[in-house]
C-alpha positions as CSV (number, residue, x, y, z in Angstrom):
1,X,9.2,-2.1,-9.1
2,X,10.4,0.8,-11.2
3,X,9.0,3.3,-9.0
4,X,11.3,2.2,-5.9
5,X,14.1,5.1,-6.2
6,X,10.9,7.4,-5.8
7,X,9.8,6.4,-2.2
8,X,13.0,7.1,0.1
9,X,10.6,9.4,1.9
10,X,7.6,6.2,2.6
11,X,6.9,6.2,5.9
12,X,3.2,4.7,6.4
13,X,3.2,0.7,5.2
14,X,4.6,0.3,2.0
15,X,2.7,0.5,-0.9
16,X,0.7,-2.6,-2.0
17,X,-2.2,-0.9,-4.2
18,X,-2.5,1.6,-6.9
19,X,-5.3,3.1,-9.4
20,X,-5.5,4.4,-12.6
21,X,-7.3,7.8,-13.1
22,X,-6.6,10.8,-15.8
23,X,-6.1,13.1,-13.6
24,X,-5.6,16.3,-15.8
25,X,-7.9,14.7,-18.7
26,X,-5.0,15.0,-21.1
27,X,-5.9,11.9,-22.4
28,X,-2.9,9.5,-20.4
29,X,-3.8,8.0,-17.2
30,X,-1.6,8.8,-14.3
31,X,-0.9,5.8,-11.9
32,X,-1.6,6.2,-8.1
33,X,0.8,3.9,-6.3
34,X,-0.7,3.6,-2.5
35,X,-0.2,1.6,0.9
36,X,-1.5,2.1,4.1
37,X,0.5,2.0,7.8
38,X,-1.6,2.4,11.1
39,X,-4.6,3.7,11.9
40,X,-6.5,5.1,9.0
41,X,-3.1,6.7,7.8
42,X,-0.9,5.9,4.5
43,X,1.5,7.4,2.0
44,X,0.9,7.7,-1.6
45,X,3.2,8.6,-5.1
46,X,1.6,9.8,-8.8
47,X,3.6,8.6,-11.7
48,X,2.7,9.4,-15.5
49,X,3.8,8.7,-19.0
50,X,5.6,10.9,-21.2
51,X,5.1,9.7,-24.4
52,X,7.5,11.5,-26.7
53,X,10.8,10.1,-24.3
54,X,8.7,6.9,-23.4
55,X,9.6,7.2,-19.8
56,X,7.4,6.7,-16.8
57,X,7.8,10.1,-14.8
58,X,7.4,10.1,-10.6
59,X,5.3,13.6,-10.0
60,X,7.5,15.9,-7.4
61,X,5.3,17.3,-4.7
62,X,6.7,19.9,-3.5
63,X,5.8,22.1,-0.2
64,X,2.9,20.2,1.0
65,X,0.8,21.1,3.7
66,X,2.5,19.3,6.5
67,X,6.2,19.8,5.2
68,X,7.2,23.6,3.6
69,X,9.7,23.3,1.0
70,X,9.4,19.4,0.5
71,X,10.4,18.1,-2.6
72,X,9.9,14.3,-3.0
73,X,7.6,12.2,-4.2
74,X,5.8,10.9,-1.7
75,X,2.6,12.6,0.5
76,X,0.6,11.3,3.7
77,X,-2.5,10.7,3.4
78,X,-5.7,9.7,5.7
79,X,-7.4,7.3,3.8
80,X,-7.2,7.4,0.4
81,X,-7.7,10.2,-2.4
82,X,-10.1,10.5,-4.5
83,X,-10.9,12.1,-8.1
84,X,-12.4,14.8,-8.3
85,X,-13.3,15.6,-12.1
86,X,-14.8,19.0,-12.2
87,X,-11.4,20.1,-10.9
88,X,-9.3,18.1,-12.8
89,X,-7.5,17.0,-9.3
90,X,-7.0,14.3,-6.8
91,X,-8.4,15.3,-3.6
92,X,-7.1,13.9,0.2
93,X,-6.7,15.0,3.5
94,X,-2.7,14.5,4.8
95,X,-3.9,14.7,9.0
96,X,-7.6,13.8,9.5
97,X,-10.9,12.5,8.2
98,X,-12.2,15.1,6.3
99,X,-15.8,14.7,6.9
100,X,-15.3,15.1,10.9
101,X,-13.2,18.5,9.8
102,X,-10.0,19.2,9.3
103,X,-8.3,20.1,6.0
104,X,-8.8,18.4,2.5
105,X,-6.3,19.6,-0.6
106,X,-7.3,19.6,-4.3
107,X,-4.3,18.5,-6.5
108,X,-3.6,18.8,-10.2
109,X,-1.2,17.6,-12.4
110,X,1.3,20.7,-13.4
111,X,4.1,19.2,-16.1
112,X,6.4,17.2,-13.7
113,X,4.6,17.8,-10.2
114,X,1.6,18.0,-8.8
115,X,0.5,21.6,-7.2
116,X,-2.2,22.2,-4.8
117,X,-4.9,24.2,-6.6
118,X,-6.9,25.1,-3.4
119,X,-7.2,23.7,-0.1
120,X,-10.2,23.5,2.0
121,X,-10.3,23.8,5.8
122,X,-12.4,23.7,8.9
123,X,-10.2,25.7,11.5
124,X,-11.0,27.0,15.3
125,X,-12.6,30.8,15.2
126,X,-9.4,32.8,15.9
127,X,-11.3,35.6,14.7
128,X,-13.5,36.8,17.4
129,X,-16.7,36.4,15.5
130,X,-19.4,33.9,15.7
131,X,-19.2,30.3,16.5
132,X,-16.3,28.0,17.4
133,X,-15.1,27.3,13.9
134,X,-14.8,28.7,10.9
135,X,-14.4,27.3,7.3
136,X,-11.7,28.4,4.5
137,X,-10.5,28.4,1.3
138,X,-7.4,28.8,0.6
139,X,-6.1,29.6,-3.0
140,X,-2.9,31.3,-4.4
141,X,-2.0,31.3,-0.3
142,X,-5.3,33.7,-0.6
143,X,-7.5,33.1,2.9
144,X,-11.3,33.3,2.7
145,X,-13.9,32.9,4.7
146,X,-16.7,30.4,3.1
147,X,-19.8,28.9,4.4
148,X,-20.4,26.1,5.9
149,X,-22.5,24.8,3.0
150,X,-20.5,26.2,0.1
151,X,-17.2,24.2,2.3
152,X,-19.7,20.6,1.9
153,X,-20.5,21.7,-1.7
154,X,-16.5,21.0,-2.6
155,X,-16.9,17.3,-1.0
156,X,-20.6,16.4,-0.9
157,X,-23.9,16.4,-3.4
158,X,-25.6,16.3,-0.9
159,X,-24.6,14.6,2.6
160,X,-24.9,11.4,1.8
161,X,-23.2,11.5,-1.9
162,X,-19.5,12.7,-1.9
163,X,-18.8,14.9,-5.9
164,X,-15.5,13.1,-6.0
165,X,-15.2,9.7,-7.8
166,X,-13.8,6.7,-5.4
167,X,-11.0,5.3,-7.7
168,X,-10.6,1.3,-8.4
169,X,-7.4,0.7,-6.2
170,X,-6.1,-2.8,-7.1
171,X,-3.2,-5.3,-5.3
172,X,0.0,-4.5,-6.8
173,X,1.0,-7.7,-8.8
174,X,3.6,-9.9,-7.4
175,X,7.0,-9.3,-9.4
176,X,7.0,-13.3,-9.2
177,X,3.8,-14.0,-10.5
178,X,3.9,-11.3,-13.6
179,X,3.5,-13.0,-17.0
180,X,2.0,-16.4,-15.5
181,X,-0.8,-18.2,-16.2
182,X,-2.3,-21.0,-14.5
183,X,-3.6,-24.1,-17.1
184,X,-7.1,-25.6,-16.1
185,X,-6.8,-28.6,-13.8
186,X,-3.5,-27.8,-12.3
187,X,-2.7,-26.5,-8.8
């Protein structure tokens, strides 16, 4: 329960899961503590290992998509995020369901925090033009205008096959129950 001094900012259940996933492929697995509140909506925290100090080290996340100039360790999240190995990032979507729309951010591991790489977004056409939305990437705080089938090709093979990799999200162990073993024939 190391990682309590970390989640002040938990606002959506309180975590009972995590998963294990190498997010930067630096060789160390970084540890995806998770829990979901209402709805379809959670919170989740990325810790690592440093192994020349030994230490277990919470990621900072700072300015995030719903909160400019944030700088805790904990992000909303609508479901839950997956890995995304070509990128070397974790992928989720902090308001909606990303296959009905919305906005889905590509996250990487950058020394002590993670940064968003790019963001992807399905937005209403403010522009005049064609249509009644519009797809975009955003990268560097860069705006472009993409297709509607290069925005899938970041989520989707095809539409049935999402790229990213679902991650193995397991019940946190009871603190009480750590170490125990049950012996065969005994309740």
């Amino acid at each position: 329960r190391e990682y309590q001094p970390y989640i002040s900012d938990w606002e959506n259940g309180t975590p009972s899961e995590y998963a294990l996933v190498d997010i930067d492929s630096n060789g160390i697995e970084e540890m995806i503590l998770y829990g979901k509140g209402d709805y379809q909506y959670g919170n989740f925290a990325v810790f690592t290992y440093d192994e020349e100090t030994g230490l277990v080290i919470a990621l900072a996340c700072p300015d995030n998509y719903l909160v400019d100039s944030y700088t805790g360790y904990v992000m909303q999240v609508y479901g839950k995020p997956s890995y995304y190995p070509q990128y070397n990032a974790i992928c989720f979507s902090e308001e909606n369901n990303p296959s009905i729309g919305q906005t889905s951010g590509f996250w990487i591991v950058n020394g002590n925090q993670l940064d968003e790489s790019f963001r992807i977004m399905v937005k209403e056409n403010d522009t005049g033009g064609p249509g009644l939305i519009r797809y975009v990437l955003i990268r560097d705080g860069i705006e472009t205008e993409i297709s509607n089938e290069e925005y899938n090709a970041f989520l989707w093979t095809n539409l049935a096959e999402p790229v990213g990799e679902s991650l193995d999200y397991k019940p946190i162990p009871d603190a009480n129950s750590v170490g125990k073993t049950s012996s065969p024939g005994k309740d």
